[in-house]
C-alpha positions as CSV (number, residue, x, y, z in Angstrom):
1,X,-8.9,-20.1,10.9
2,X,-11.2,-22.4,13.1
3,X,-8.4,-24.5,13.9
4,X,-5.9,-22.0,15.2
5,X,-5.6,-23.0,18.8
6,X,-6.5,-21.0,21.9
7,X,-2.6,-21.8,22.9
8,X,-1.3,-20.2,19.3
9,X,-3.5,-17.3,19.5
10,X,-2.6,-16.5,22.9
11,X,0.8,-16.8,22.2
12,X,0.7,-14.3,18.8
13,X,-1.4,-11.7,20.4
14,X,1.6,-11.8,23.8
15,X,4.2,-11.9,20.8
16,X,2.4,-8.4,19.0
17,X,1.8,-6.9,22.7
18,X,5.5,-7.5,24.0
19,X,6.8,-3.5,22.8
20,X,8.4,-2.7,26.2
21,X,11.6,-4.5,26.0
22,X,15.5,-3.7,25.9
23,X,16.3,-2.4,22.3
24,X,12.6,-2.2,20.5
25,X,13.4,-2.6,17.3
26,X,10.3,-0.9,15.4
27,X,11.2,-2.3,11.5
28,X,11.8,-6.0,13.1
29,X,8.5,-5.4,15.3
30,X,6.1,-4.3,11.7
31,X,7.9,-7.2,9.8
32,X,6.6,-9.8,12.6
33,X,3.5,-8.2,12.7
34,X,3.1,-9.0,8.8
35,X,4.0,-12.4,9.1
36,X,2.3,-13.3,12.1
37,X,-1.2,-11.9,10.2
38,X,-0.4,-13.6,7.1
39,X,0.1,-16.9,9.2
40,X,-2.5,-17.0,11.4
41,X,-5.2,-17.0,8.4
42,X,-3.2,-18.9,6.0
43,X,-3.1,-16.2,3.6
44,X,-0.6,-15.6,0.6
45,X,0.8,-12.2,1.8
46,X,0.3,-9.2,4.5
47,X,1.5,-5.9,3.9
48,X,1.7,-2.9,6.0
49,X,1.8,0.6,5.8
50,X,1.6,3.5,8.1
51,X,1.2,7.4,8.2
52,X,4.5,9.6,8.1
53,X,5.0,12.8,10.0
54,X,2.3,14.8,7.3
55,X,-0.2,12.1,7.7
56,X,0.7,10.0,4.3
57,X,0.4,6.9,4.0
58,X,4.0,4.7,3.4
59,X,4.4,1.1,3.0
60,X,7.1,0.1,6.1
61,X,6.4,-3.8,6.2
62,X,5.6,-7.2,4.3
63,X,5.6,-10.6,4.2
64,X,7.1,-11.2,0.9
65,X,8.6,-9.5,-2.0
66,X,5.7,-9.6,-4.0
67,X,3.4,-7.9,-1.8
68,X,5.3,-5.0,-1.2
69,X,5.8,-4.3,-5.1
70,X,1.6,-4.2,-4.9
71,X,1.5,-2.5,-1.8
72,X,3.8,0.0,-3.3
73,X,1.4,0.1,-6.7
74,X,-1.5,1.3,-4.3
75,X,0.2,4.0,-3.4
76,X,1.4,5.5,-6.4
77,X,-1.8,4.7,-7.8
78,X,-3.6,6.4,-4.8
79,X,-5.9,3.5,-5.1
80,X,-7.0,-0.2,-3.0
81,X,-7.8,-1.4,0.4
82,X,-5.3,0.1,2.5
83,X,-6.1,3.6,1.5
84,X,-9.9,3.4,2.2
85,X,-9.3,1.2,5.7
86,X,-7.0,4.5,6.9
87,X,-9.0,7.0,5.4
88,X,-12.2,5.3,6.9
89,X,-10.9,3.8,10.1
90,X,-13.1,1.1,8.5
91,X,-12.4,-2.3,7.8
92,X,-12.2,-3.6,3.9
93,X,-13.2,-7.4,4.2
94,X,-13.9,-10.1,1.8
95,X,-13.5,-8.2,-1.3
96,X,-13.1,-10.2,-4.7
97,X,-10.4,-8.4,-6.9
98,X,-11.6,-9.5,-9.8
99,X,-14.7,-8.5,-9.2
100,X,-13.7,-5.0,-8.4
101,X,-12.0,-3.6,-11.2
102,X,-14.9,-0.7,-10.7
103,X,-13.7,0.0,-7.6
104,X,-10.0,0.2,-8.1
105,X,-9.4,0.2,-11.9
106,X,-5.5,0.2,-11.6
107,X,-5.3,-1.3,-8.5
108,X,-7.5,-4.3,-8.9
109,X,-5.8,-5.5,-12.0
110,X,-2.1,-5.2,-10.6
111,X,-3.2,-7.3,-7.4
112,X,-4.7,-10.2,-9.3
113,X,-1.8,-9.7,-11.8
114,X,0.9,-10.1,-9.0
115,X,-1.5,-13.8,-8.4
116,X,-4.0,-12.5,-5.7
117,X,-7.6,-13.1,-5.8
118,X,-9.0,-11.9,-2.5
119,X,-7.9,-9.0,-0.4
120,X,-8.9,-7.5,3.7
121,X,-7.6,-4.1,5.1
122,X,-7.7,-3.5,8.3
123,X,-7.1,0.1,10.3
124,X,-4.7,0.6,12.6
125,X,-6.1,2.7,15.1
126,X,-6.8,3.7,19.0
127,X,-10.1,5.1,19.4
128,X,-10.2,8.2,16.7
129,X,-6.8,7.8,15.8
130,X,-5.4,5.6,13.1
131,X,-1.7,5.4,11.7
132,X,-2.3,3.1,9.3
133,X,-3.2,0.0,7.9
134,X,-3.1,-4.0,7.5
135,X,-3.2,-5.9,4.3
136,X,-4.3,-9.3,3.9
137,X,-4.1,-10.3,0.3
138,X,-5.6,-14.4,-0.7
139,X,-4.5,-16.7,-3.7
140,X,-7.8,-18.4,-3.9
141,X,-11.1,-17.9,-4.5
142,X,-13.7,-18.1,-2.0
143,X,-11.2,-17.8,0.8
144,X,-13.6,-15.5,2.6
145,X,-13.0,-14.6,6.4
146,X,-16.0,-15.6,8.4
147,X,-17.9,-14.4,11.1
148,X,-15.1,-15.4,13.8
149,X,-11.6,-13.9,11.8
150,X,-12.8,-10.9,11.2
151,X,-12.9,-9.5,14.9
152,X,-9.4,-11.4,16.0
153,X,-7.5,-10.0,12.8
154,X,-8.7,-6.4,14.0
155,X,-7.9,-6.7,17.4
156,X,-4.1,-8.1,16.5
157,X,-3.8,-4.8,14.6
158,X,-5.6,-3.0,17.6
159,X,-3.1,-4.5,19.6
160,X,0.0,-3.9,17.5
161,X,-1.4,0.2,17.0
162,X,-1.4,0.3,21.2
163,X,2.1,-1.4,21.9
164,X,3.4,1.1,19.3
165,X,1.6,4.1,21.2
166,X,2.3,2.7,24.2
167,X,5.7,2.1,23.5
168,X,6.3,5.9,22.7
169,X,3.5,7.1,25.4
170,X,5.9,7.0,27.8
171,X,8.6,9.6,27.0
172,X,6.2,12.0,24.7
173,X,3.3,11.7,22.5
174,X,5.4,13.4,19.5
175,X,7.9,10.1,19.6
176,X,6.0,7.6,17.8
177,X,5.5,10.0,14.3
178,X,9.7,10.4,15.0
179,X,10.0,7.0,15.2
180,X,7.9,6.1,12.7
181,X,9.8,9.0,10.1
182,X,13.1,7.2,11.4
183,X,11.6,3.6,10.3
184,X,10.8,5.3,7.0
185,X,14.0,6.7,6.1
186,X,15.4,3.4,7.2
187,X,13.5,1.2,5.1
188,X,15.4,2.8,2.0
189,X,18.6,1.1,3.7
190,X,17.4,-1.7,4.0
191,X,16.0,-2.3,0.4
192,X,19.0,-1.5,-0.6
193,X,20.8,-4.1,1.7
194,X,18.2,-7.3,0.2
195,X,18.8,-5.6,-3.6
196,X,23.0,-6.1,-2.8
197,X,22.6,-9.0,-0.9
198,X,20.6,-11.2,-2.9
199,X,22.9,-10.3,-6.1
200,X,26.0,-11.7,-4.3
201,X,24.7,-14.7,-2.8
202,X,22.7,-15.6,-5.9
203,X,18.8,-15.7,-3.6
204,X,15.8,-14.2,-4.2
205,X,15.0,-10.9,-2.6
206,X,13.3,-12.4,0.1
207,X,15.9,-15.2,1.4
208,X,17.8,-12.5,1.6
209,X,15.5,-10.1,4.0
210,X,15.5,-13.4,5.9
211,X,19.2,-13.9,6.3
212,X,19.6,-10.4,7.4
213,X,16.9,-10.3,10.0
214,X,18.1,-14.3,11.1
215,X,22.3,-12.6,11.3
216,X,21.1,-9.3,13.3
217,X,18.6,-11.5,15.8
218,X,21.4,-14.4,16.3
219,X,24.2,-11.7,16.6
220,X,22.0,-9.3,18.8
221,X,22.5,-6.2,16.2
222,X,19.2,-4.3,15.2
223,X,18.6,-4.7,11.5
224,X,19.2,-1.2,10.5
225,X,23.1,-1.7,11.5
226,X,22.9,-4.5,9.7
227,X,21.5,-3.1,6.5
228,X,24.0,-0.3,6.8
229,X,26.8,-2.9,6.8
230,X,25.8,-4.7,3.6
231,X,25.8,-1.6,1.8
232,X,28.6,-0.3,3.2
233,X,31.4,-2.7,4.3
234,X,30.2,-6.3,3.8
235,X,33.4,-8.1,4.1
236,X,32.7,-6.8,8.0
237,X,29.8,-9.2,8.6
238,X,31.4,-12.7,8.6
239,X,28.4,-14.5,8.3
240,X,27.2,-12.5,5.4
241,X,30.5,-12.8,3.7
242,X,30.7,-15.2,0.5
243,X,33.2,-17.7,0.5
């Protein structure tokens, strides 16, 4: 990550910051969070998952298809990095899955199964406070963070955890676990949405999460309405619409 520029990184962590606008759209906001952090190290995948209204853990955001089947293993597994980074408030770096099946016996295997070797969590949090956590998952050996990526990946998930705080801070303390609930019920929607879409267009699961987020940004919907829509009454999106 040596060669990120001064210019990209300024740019990513402005990007992450940027909460206080017309129409936050929280799911679209976690999703670019994932692939900014997946990006900026070159790695195969980022996950994301953050703490409902009872203080569980829930996956909300990733990269890719693949990662959120894993990330979704974890936590019906009770199991991996994620878990101990929340539990913690402590990062999980440079750890080699195939190494440690001790660690996470179920967990461990389904990751390097799923064609990752290396995985880094990293807590969400604000002083004592964490809502969750950042996954970083490799596809090669040796791909360790050094001494310089560790600090910058935990202060873009330092950054993302304040503009969500921030974002909410303003009204009442108790809106960002509503929020967050509302995101939640809303990803269900929108799983369903890929699921439908990629069966009619004949794409992968995940060209179809990008056409949806690519039709609701260049139509100026959020991505929920969008997600309902597919579901729902397809034939009403034009762009969506198979010829």
């Amino acid at each position: 990550m040596g060669t990120v520029s001064a210019d990209r990184l300024s740019a990513i962590f402005v990007e992450v910051a940027d909460t206080l606008v017309d129409e936050f759209d929280l799911l679209d906001f976690l999703h670019l969070l994932t692939d900014r952090a997946s990006s900026l190290v070159g790695a195969a995948a980022a996950g994301l998952m953050l703490a409902d209204e009872h203080g569980r853990l829930e996956f909300i955001a990733g990269s890719d298809e693949n990662v959120r089947l894993v990330e979704l293993f974890q936590l019906q597994n009770e199991q991996g990095p994620c878990l101990e980074a929340f539990r913690t408030g402590q990062s999980v770096i440079n750890v080699d899955l195939a190494a440690e099946t001790h660690r996470w016996p179920l967990f461990a295997p389904r990751a390097t199964a799923a064609g990752f070797r290396s995985v880094h969590a990293f807590p969400l949090r604000l002083r004592s406070q964490v809502i969750g956590a950042l996954n970083v998952f490799g596809d090669t050996t040796g791909g360790d963070f050094d001494d310089s990526d560790v600090p910058i990946m935990q202060s873009l998930a330092d950054v993302a955890t304040i503009g969500l705080m921030q974002e909410r801070a303003i009204r009442r303390s108790e809106a960002l676990t509503e929020q967050l609930q509302g995101a939640l019920n809303s990803r269900i929607v929108i799983e369903q949405a890929k699921g439908a879409l990629a069966q009619v267009q004949g794409v992968t699961v995940d060209e179809a999460f990008n056409r949806i987020r690519a039709y609701a940004r260049s139509n100026n919907r959020r991505l929920t309405e969008v997600a309902h829509l597919i579901v729902t009454d397809l034939p009403s999106l034009p762009g969506l619409t198979p010829r």
